[in-house]
C-alpha positions, 0 to 999 in steps of 0.5 A, a space after each residue: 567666366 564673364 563677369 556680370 557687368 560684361 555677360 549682360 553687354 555680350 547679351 545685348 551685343 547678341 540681341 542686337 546681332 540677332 536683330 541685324 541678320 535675323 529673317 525680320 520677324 520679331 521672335 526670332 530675335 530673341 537669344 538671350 541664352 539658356 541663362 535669359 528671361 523668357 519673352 513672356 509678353 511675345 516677342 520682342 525687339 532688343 534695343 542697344 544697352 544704354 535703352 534697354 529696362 533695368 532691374 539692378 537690385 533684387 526683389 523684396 518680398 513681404 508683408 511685412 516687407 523686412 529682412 533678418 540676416 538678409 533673408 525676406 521674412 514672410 508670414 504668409 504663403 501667398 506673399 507679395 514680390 516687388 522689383 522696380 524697373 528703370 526704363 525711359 521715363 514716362 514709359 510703362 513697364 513690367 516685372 517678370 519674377 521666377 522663383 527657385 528653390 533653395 539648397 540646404 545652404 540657401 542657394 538657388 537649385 536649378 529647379 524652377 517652382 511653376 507659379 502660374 499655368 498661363 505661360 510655359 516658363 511659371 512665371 508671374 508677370 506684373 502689370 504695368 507701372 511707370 518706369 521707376 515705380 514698384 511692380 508687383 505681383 502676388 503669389 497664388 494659393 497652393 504654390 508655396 509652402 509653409 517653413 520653406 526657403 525659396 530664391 527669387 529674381 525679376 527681369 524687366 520689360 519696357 512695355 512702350 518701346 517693346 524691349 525685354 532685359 535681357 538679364 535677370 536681377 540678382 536673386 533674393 531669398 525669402 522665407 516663408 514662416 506662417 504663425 498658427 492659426 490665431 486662436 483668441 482666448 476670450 470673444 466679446 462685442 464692441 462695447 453696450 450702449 448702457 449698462 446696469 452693472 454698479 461697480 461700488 456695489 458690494 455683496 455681504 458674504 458670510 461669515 464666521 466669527 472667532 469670538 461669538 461669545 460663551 456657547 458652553 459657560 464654564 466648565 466643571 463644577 454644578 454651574 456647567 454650561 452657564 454663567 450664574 449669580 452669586 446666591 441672593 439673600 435666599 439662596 436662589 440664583 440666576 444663571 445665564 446660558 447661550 445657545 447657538 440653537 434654540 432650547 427647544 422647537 417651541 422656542 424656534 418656531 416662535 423666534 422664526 416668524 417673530 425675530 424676522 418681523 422684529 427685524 424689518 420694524 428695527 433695522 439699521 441694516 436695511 438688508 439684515 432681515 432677508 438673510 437667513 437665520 442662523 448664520 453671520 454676514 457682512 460687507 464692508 461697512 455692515 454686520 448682521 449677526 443672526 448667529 448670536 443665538 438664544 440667551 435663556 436665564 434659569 431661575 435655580 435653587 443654590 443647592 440642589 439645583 432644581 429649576 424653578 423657572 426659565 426664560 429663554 430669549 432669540 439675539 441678532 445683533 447689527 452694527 452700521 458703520 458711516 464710512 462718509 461725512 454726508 451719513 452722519 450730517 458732522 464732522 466725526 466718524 459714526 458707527 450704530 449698534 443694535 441688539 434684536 431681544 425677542 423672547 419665546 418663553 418666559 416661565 410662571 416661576 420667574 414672575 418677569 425677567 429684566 435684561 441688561 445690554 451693554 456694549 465696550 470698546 476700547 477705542 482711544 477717543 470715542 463717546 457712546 451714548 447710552 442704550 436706548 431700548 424700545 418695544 416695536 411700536 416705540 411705546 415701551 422703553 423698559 426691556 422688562 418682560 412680564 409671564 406670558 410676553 412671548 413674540 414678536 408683539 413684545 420684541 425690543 431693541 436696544 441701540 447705542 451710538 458712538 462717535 470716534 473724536 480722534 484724528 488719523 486712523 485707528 482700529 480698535 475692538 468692540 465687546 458685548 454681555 448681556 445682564 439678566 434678573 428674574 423678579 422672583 429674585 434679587 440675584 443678576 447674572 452677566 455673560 458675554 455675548 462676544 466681541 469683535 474677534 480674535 486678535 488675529 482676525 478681528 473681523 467686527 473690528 471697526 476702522 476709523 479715519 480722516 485721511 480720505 479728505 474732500 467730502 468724504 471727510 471722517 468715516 469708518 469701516 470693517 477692514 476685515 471686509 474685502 471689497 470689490 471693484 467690478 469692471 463694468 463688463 457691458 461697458 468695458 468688455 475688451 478690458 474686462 476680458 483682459 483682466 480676467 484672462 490675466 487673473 485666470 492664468 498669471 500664476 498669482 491670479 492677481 484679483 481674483 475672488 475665484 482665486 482668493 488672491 487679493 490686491 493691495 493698494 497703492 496709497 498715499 504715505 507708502 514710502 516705497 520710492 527707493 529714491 525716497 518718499 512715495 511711489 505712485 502709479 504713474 512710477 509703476 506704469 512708467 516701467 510695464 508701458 513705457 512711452 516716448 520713442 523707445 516706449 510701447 507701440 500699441 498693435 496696430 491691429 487694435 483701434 485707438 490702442 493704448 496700453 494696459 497693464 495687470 496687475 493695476 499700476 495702482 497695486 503693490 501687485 503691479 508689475 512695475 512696484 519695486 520690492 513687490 511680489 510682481 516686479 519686472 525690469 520691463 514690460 516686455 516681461 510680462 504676457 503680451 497680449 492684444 484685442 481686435 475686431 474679428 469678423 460678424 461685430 466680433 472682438 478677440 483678445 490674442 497673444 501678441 504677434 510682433 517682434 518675433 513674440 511667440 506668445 505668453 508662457 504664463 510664467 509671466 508675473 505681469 501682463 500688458 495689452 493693447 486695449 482700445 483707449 476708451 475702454 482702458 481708461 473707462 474700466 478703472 476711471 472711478 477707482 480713485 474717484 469713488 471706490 477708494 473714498 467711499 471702500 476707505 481704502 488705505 495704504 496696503 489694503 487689499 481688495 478685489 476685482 470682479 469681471 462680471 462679463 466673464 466669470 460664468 466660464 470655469 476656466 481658461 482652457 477654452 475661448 470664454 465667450 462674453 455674457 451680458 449682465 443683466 440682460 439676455 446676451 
């Protein structure tokens, strides 16, 4: 066997032979053997061997332009390949490249793929490039497959001096290995102009209260079902009922239309009156209870019990916390409490009745003020109502103010009863119209602290209300996309109402440094986005990318948080996903394609995404600013995170489109 070094000298020595006994014409002097490129551009001249074009190396093959194992791997099959010629300088050269394909062992066969018809041989010939610059062609449609190995070598021509290479490169493999169509599991548009989406905002929700005070009264004995005096000096006694429905039509149809004007006169919860009745509400820093039902006082003998007279009145009770410094113009934390008293029947027997409303605490360091009653036109301040007072003309409220004087933060439990006379009698009874809850769910129980600082300063909260951070999807959609597409399919559905799956926050005073002291977001985002050399590369395919983790770094839910529910030792852990413009003004959120990652398994604990800059920084920038002083929130609280943008799709199995809030889309 000649060696390759020699086979190419015996090649030119032919060529050149060739040229000397040959008829002249240019193509007869072409004997580069069975083994030699073809003469694709004519024939052509052999020159000696020190001036004849040069391809030592094999082609490469791309994009990506990178190799593993030694193999050329390709994500496409109309890939690029490239070889760089030697020749003269200054003379312009060309690349002819044939492919074959590959035995099992990936060995070039002798079967020659055909590339092109425009010449017999199949071959790709390049255009012209200066000697010592890469020459290159790409492969047509259609004739290379997808999972398939192919061999490919080049040969050179030197276009000015008119001379072939009368040997071939040596071969490179490559592989062709083409991802499935990129499907995006959500679509938006760049982001809106303006928006009207207020991310403090919070809705009040329903609720159901462990604790709304005596519906039966005690049981067993003549009193059942009421809460009564001892007998007076002549016998009599007043018993006290609560009902969670009115006694009677006549006692509903009064209190419907008369609690609903009483209310919008009265209000420390401005938004207290256009709820409907029967039912309990709240948000973060305001009850309305219209739920409390109706209070009747029974005017009885001590005997046989015949009822003299009744008196039934309809209750809504509201409560206002101040969570800052600037509603309450001092220092010290407030909160106002207000019972509606609307009476619907007030029988001949009873001659008048007169209510008591006194509100507990059991807060350490709080001063209450005394009630202060007043009719609707604030003339009356005597909750005294005589026969025949019905409605909403002699509808009363009663008000109490606290102030909390104490320092750091505490949770304590509100209580309420309600005292009632007749002025047929000298008896009063007294019975609870609730408190602020079971113990194990207190959910009227205020907080109050002055760890916020700033302006804030003193302020209150119900921590049993979970508020929302909404990220502005108008402004935000890419990030807005993520996080939602995070909380549908990570198996915590970290955020979610949807979900019902809280994050807590990472506040001050944690003590969740393993090292000591406290662990703060830039420690958790450390750990899923990494920077410097060996950190994380945004996908080049995003613009003005940066990473984005979910769950925030900002959350014991966060992937980095030591001891937490998520944590990972990198973020290569979590989903690995990225957005992009797609075509038409569309944007995609896809799982990621670098590296070999094949996608999210969505046994994932945590995600992370290349999010443009802008829109990663934007969506949480007030977080910290406005919604953790103005929510309260401590240490371990929990709240969620809403994506308006995103939420009207029922789940992830399909590509969730974009909506506009606010406007059409």
């Amino acid at each position: 066997m000649i060696p390759p070094t020699a086979r190419r000298r015996h090649l030119a020595f032919s060529a050149i032979l060739a040229i000397v006994i040959g008829s002249g014409a240019t193509g007869a002097g072409y004997a580069a053997g069975p083994e030699g490129p073809p003469p694709v551009h004519g024939p052509g001249a052999r020159a000696v061997a020190a001036a004849e074009p040069n391809t030592p190396d094999g082609p490469e093959v791309g994009p990506p332009f990178t190799k593993t194992s030694g193999v050329w791997q390709t994500a496409t099959t109309t890939p690029t390949l490239r070889n760089t010629v030697t020749a003269p300088s200054g003379h312009k050269t060309t690349a002819t490249f044939e492919v074959h394909t590959t035995d099992s062992s990936g060995k070039p066969t002798a079967t020659v793929v055909k590339l092109t018809d425009d010449n017999q041989w199949g071959v790709l010939v390049s255009s012209e490039v200066a000697a010592g610059k890469p020459a290159s062609v790409t492969v047509p449609a259609g004739k290379l497959k997808n999972g398939v190995t192919y061999a490919v070598r080049s040969s050179g021509y030197d276009a000015t001096s008119n001379v072939y290479e009368s040997d071939w490169s040596p071969y490179s493999t490559f592989r062709i290995n083409v991802p499935p169509a990129e499907k995006p599991y959500v679509t938006f548009p760049a982001p809106q102009a303006a928006s009207g989406i207020d991310s403090l905002a919070q809705t009040p929700v329903e609720v159901t209260r462990t604790d709304p005070g005596p519906v039966t009264g005690v049981r067993g004995g003549p009193d059942a079902g009421r809460t009564c005096s001892a007998p007076d000096s002549q016998g009599r006694k007043v018993c006290i009922r609560i009902s969670r429905t009115a006694p009677t039509p006549d006692d509903a149809a009064v209190a419907k239309k008369a609690m609903r004007q009483a209310l919008r006169g009265a209000d420390v919860v401005p938004w207290c009156a256009s709820k409907p009745d029967g039912k309990d509400y709240m948000n973060r820093t305001e009850a309305c209870l219209k739920n409390v039902g109706y209070a009747t006082l029974i005017f009885v003998d001590a005997d046989e019990l015949p009822r003299f007279g009744t008196a039934t009145f309809a209750l809504s009770q509201q409560i206002k916390l101040y969570n800052k410094k600037s509603d309450t113009g001092t220092d010290r934390a407030e909160f106002d409490q207000q019972l509606t008293v609307v009476p619907t029947r007030i029988d001949d027997a009873t001659e008048g009745v007169h209510l008591t409303w006194k509100a507990s605490d059991n807060c350490k360091d709080c001063t209450s003020s005394q009630v202060q009653w007043a009719s609707d036109d604030g003339l009356n301040t005597t909750p005294h109502w005589a026969v025949g007072e019905v409605g909403a003309p002699y509808a009363m409220t009663a008000k109490a103010q606290t102030i909390w004087n104490s320092t750091g933060k505490e949770q304590f439990d509100l209580g309420w009863s309600l005292l009632g006379s007749v002025d047929a009698g000298d008896a009063h009874a007294q019975t609870s119209l609730g408190t602020s809850g079971d113990v194990r769910v207190r959910e009227l129980a205020p907080r109050c602290d002055d760890i916020a600082g700033g302006s804030i300063r003193t302020g209150c909260v119900f921590p049993y209300f979970k508020p929302t951070w909404t990220v502005d999807t108008n402004l935000y959609p890419a990030a807005g996309a993520y996080y939602w597409l995070m909380q549908e399919k990570l198996l915590s559905h970290p955020g979610s109402r949807k979900w019902d799956s809280l994050v807590t926050y990472l506040g001050p005073g944690n003590n969740a440094d393993p090292d000591g002291g406290d662990w703060t977001n830039d420690d958790s985002r450390g750990i899923v986005c990494p920077t410097g050399a060996n950190g994380f590369k945004p996908n080049p395919a995003t613009p003005s990318g940066s990473c984005d983790e979910y769950a925030p770094a900002s959350t014991y839910q966060s992937g980095g948080m030591p001891k937490g529910p998520n944590q990972v030792a990198s973020g290569k852990d979590c989903a690995q996903l990225y957005t992009k413009p797609l075509t038409g003004g569309t944007w995609g959120l896809l799982a990621e394609n670098r590296d070999g990652y094949t996608g999210p398994k969505w046994n994932e604990r945590c995600g992370r995404a290349s999010v443009p800059t802008d829109q990663n920084t934007g969506a949480f920038r007030d977080l910290g600013i406005k919604f953790v002083p103005q929510m309260r929130l401590l240490d371990k609280d929990g709240f969620f995170i809403g994506d308006p943008g995103f939420e009207h799709c029922k789940n992830a199995d399909t590509v969730c489109a974009w909506k506009k809030v606010g406007g059409d889309n």
